[in-house]
BADREN-618561 format. One record per atom (N, C-alpha, C): residue in one letter; x, y, z. Coordinates in steps of 0.05 Angstrom, whole numbers, padded with zeros to 5 digits, always signed. Layout:
% residues N
aXYZ...
***
This chain:
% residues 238
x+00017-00024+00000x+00000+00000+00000x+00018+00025+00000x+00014+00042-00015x+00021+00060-00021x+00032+00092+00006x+00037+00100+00016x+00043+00113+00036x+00034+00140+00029x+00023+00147+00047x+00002+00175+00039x+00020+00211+00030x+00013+00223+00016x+00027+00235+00005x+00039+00261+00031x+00069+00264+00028x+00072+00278+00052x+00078+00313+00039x+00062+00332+00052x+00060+00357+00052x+00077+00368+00074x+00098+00390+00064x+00111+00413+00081x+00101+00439+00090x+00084+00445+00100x+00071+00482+00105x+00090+00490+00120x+00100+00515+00102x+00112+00529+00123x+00100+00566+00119x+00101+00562+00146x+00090+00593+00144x+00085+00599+00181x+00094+00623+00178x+00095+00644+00210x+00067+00644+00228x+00047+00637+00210x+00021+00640+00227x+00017+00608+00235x+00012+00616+00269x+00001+00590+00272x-00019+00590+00267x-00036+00604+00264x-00063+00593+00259x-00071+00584+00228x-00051+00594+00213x-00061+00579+00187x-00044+00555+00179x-00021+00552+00197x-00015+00518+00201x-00028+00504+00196x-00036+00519+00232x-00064+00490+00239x-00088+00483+00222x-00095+00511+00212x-00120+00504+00183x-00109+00486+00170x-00084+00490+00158x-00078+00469+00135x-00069+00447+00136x-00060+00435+00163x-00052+00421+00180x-00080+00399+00176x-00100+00401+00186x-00122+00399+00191x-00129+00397+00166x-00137+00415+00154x-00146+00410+00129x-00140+00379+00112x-00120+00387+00096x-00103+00367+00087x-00096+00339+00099x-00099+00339+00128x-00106+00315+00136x-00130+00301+00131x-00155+00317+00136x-00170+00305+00138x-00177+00297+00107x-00165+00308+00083x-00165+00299+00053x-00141+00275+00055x-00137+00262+00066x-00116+00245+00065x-00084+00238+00071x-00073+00264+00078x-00050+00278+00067x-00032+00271+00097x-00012+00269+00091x+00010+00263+00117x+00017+00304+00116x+00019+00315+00137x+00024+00340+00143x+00040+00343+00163x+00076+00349+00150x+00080+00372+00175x+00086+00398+00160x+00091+00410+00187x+00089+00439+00187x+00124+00451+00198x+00124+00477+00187x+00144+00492+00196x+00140+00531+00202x+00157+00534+00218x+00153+00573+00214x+00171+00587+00212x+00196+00570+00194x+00220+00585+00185x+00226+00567+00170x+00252+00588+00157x+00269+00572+00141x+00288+00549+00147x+00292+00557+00173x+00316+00530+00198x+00294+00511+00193x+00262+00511+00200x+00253+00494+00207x+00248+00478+00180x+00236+00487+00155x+00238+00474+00143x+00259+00454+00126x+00283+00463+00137x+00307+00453+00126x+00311+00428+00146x+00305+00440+00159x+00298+00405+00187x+00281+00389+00181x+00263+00398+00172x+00235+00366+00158x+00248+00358+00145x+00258+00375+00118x+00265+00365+00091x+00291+00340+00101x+00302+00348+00111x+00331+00329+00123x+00322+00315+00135x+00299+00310+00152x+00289+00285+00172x+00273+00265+00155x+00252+00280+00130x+00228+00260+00126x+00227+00265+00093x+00213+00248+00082x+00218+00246+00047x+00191+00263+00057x+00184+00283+00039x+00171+00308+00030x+00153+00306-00001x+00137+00307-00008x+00128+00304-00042x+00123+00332-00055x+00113+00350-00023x+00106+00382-00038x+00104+00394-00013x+00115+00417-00021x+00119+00447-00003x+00107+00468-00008x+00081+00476+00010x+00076+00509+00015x+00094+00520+00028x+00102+00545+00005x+00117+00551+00027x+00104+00593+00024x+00103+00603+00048x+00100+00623+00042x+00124+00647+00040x+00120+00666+00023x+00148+00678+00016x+00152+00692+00045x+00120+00705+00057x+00128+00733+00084x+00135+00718+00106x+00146+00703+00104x+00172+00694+00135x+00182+00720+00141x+00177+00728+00167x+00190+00747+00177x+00218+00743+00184x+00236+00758+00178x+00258+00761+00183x+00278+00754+00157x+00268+00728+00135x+00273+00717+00121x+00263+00717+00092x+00285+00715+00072x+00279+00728+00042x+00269+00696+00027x+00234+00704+00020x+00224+00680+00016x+00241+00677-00010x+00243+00685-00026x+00255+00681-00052x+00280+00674-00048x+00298+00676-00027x+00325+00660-00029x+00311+00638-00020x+00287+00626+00009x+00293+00600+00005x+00279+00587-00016x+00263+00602-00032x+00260+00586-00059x+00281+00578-00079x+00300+00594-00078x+00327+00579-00086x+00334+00567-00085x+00342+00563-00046x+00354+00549-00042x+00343+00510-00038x+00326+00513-00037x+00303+00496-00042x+00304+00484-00068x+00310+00499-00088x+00310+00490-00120x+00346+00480-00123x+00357+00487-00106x+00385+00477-00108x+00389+00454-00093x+00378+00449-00076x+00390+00428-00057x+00357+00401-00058x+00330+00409-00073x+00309+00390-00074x+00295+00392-00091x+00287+00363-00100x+00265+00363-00124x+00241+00359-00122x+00229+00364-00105x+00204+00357-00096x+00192+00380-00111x+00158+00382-00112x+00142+00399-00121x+00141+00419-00097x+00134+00446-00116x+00130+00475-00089x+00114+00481-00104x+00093+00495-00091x+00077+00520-00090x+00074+00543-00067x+00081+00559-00076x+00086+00600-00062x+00065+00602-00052x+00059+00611-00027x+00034+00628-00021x+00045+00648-00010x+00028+00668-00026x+00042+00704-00020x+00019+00717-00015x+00018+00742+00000x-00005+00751+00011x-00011+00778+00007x+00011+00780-00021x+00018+00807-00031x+00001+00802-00061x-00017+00811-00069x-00030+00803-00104x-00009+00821-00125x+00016+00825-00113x+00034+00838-00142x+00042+00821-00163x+00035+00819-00184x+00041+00799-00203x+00073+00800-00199x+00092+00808-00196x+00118+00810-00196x+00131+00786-00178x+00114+00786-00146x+00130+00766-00130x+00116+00736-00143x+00099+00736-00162x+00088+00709-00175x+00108+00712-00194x+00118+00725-00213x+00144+00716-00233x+00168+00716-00220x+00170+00726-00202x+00195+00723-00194x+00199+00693-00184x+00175+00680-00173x+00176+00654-00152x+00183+00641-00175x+00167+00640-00183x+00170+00623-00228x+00189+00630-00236x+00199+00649-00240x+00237+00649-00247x+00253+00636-00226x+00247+00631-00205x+00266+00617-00191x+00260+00585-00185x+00232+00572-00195x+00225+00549-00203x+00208+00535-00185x+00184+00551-00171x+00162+00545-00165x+00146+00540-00184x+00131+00511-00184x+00103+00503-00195x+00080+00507-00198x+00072+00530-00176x+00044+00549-00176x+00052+00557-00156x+00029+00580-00160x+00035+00602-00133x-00004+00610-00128x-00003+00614-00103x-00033+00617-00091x-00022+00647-00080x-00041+00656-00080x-00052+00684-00066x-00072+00690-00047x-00063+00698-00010x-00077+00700+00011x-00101+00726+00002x-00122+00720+00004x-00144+00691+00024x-00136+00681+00002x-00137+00654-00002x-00141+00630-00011x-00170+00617+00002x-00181+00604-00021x-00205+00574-00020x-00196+00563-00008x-00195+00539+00007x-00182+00511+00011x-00187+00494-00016x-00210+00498-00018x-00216+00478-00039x-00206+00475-00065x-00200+00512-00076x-00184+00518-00098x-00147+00504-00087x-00147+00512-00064x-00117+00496-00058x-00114+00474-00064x-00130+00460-00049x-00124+00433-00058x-00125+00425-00083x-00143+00438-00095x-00137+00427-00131x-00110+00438-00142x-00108+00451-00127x-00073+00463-00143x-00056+00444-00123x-00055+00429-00110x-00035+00412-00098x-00047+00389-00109x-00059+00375-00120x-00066+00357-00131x-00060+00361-00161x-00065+00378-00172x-00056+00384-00196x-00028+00381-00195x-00014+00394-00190x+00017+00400-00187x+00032+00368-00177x+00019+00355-00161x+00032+00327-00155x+00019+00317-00171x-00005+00306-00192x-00008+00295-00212x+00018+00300-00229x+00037+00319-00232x+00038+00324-00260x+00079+00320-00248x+00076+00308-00216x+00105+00305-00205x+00115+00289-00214x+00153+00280-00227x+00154+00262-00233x+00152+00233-00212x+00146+00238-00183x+00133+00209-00168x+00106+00202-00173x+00081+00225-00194x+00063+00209-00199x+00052+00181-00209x+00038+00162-00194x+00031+00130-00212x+00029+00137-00237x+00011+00165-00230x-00004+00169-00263x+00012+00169-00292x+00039+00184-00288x+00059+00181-00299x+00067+00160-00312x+00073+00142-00294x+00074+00116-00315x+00064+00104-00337x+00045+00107-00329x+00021+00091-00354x+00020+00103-00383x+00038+00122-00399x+00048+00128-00422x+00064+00117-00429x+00072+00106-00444x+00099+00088-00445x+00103+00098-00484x+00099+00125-00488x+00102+00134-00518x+00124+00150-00515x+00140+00156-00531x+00174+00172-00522x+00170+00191-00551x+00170+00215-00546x+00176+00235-00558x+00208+00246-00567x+00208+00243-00592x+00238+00265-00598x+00239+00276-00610x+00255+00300-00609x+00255+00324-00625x+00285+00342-00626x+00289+00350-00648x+00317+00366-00644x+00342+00350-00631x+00339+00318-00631x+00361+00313-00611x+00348+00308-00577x+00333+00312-00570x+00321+00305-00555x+00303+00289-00552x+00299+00266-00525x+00287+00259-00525x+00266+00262-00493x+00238+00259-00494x+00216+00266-00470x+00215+00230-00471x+00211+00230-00443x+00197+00206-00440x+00173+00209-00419x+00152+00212-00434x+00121+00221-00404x+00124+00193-00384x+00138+00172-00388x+00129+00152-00366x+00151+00166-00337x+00172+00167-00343x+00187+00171-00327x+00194+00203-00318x+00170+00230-00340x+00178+00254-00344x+00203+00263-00337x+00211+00261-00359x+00244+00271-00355x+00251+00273-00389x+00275+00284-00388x+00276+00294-00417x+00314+00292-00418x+00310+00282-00444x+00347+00277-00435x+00354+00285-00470x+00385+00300-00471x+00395+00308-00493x+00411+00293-00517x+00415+00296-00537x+00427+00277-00550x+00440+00258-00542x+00470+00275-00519x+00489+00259-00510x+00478+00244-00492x+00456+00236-00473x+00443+00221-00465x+00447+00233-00429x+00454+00265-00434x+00458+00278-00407x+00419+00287-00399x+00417+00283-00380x+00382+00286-00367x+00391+00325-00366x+00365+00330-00368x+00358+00358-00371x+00343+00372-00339x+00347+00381-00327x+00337+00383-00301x+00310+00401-00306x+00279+00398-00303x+00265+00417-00312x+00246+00410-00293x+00238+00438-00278x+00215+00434-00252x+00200+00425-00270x+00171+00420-00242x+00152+00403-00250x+00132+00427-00283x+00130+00452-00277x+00126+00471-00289x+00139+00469-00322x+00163+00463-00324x+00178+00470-00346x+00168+00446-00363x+00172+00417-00344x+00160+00399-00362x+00135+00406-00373x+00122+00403-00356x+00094+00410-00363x+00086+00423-00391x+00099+00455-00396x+00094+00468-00412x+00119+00450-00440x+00133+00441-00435x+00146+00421-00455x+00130+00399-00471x+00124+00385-00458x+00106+00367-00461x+00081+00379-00477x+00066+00395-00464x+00043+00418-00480x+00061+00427-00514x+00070+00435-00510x+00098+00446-00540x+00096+00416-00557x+00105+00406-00547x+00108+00385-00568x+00091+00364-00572x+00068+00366-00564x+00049+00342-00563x+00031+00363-00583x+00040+00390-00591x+00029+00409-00605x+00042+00428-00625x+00063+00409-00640x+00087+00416-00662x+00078+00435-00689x+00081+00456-00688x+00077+00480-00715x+00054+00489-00714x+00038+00491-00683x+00014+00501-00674x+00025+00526-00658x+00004+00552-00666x+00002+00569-00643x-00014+00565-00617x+00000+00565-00598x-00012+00565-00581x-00017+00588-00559x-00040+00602-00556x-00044+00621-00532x-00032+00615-00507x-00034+00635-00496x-00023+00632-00472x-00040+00627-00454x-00070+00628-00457x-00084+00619-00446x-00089+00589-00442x-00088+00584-00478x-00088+00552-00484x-00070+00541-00468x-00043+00553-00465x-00020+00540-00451x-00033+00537-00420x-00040+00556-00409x-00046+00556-00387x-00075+00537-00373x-00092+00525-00394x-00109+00511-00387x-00097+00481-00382x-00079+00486-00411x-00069+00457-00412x-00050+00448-00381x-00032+00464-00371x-00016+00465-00352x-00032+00463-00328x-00049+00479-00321x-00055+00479-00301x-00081+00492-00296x-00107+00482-00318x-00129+00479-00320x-00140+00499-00312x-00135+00523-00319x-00142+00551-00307x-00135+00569-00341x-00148+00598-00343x-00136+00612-00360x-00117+00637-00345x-00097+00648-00373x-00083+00669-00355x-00092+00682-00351x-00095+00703-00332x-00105+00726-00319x-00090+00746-00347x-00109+00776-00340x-00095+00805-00355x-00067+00805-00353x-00053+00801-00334x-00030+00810-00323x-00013+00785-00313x-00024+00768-00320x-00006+00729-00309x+00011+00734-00331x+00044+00735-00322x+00064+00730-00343x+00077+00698-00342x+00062+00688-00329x+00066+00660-00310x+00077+00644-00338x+00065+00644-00356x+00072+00622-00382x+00101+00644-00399x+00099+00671-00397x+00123+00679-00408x+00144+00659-00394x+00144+00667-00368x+00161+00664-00353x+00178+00636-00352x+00159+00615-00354x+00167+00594-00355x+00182+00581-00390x+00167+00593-00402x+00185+00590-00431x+00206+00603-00434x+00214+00630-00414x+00242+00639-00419x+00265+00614-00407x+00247+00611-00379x+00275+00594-00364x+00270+00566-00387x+00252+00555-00398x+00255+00533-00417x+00274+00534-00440x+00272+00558-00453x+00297+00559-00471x+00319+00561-00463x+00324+00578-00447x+00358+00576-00438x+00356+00542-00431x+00348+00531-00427x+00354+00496-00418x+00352+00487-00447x+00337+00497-00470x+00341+00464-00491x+00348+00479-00518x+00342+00512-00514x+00366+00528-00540x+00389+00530-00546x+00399+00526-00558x+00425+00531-00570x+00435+00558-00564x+00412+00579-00570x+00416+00606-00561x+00399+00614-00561x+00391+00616-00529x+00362+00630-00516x+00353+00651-00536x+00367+00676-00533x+00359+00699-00548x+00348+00692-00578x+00367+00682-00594x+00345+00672-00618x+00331+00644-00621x+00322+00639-00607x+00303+00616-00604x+00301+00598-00621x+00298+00578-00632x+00296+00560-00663x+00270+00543-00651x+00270+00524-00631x+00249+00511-00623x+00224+00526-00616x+00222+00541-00590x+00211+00558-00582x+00200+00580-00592x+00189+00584-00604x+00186+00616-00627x+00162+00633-00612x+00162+00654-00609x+00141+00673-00606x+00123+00685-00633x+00100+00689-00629x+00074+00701-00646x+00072+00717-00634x+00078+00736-00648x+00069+00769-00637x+00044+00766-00642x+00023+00777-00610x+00009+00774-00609x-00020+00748-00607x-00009+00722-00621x-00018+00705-00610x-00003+00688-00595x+00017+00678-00586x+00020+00656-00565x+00056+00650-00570x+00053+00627-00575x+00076+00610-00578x+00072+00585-00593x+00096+00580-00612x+00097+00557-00629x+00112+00536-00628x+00108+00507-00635x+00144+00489-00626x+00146+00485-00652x+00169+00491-00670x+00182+00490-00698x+00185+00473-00702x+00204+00449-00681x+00209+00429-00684x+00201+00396-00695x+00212+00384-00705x+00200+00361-00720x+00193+00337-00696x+00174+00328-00695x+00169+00308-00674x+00162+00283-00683x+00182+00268-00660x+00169+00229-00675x+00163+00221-00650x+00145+00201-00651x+00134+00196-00628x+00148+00159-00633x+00153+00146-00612x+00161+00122-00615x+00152+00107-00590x+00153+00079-00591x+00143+00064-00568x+00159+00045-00571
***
């Protein structure tokens, strides 16, 4: 039997711990909690982890370095909760390689579909497996069973759960424009907002990983004005 999925909250308020604490248990969920950055660096080193709230307003502490540092030292899934609605601290979390980001008040209910979403789409999902079709392109090859993406020389490509995602969307959709909305339903079943640069953002840090030269793009191409395209030639093999 499978071992129940384990959640990290970290955030300064006890009382919204305990909500989510609570919450998330009672949906199934193994939960601990933290109210710093020491502390979360103590779960993560004590207990295997699958996904982290983490909120950026830790007092005292720069949420965006430990999203870094978090992206340097673990691969688990994150999602940001910020309590600020500036679209800025949501690209910035996504340039530094958060998987979604929530905005205080939050639903519970909208939460939990974005932590279910976001671990559906982890590479420890079951769900994952059950594709067993291998995509290549440019020298590359995707494999959705194992989501991971590895380069000619047969070096693995390191790409949050986010980057795949919008990869996978690209090429399962070769010499198509695609909106950014479209991108954004497909990813993460929502459209972009006026002001969500959330899908720019994530296709810049995607090219610097699989261009030759970010700045002029060959795979990746922009539509002024409508979306984004994948140039690339795709074979699908089993």
């Amino acid at each position: 039997m499978r071992d129940p999925t384990h959640l990290l909250v970290v955030d300064d308020d006890i009382g919204v711990l305990d909500l989510l604490r609570r919450y998330f248990a009672g949906q199934g969920f193994q939960v601990s909690t933290a109210s710093s950055g020491a502390g979360m660096r103590s779960v993560l080193e004590r207990d295997s982890i699958d996904l982290v709230l983490l909120d950026l307003g830790l007092p005292g502490e720069d949420g965006f370095e430990l999203t870094r540092q978090l992206r340097k030292s673990w691969n688990g899934a994150l999602i940001i909760i910020t309590g600020r609605g500036d679209s800025v601290d949501r690209v910035v979390g996504l340039e530094l390689g958060a998987d979604d980001y929530v905005t205080k008040p939050f639903d519970l209910r909208e939460l939990l579909a974005r932590v279910r979403s976001v671990l559906r789409r982890s590479p420890a999902s079951p769900v994952a497996a059950t594709d067993r079709t291998t995509l290549r392109f440019a020298g590359f090859l995707l494999d959705p069973s194992t989501r991971t993406v590895h380069a000619a020389s047969g070096e693995a490509i390191a790409l949050t759960t986010g980057e795949y995602d919008l990869l996978r969307v690209l090429v399962e959709h070769p010499n198509r424009v695609l909106s950014r909305d479209e991108l954004m339903e497909h990813i993460h079943g929502r459209a972009a907002g006026p002001y969500d640069r959330a899908i720019d953002v994530q296709v810049a840090r995607l090219r610097r990983k699989i261009e030759s030269d970010p700045a002029t793009p060959e795979l990746i191409k922009s539509v002024r004005g409508a979306g984004y395209l994948f140039a690339a030639r795709v074979q699908t093999e089993r």
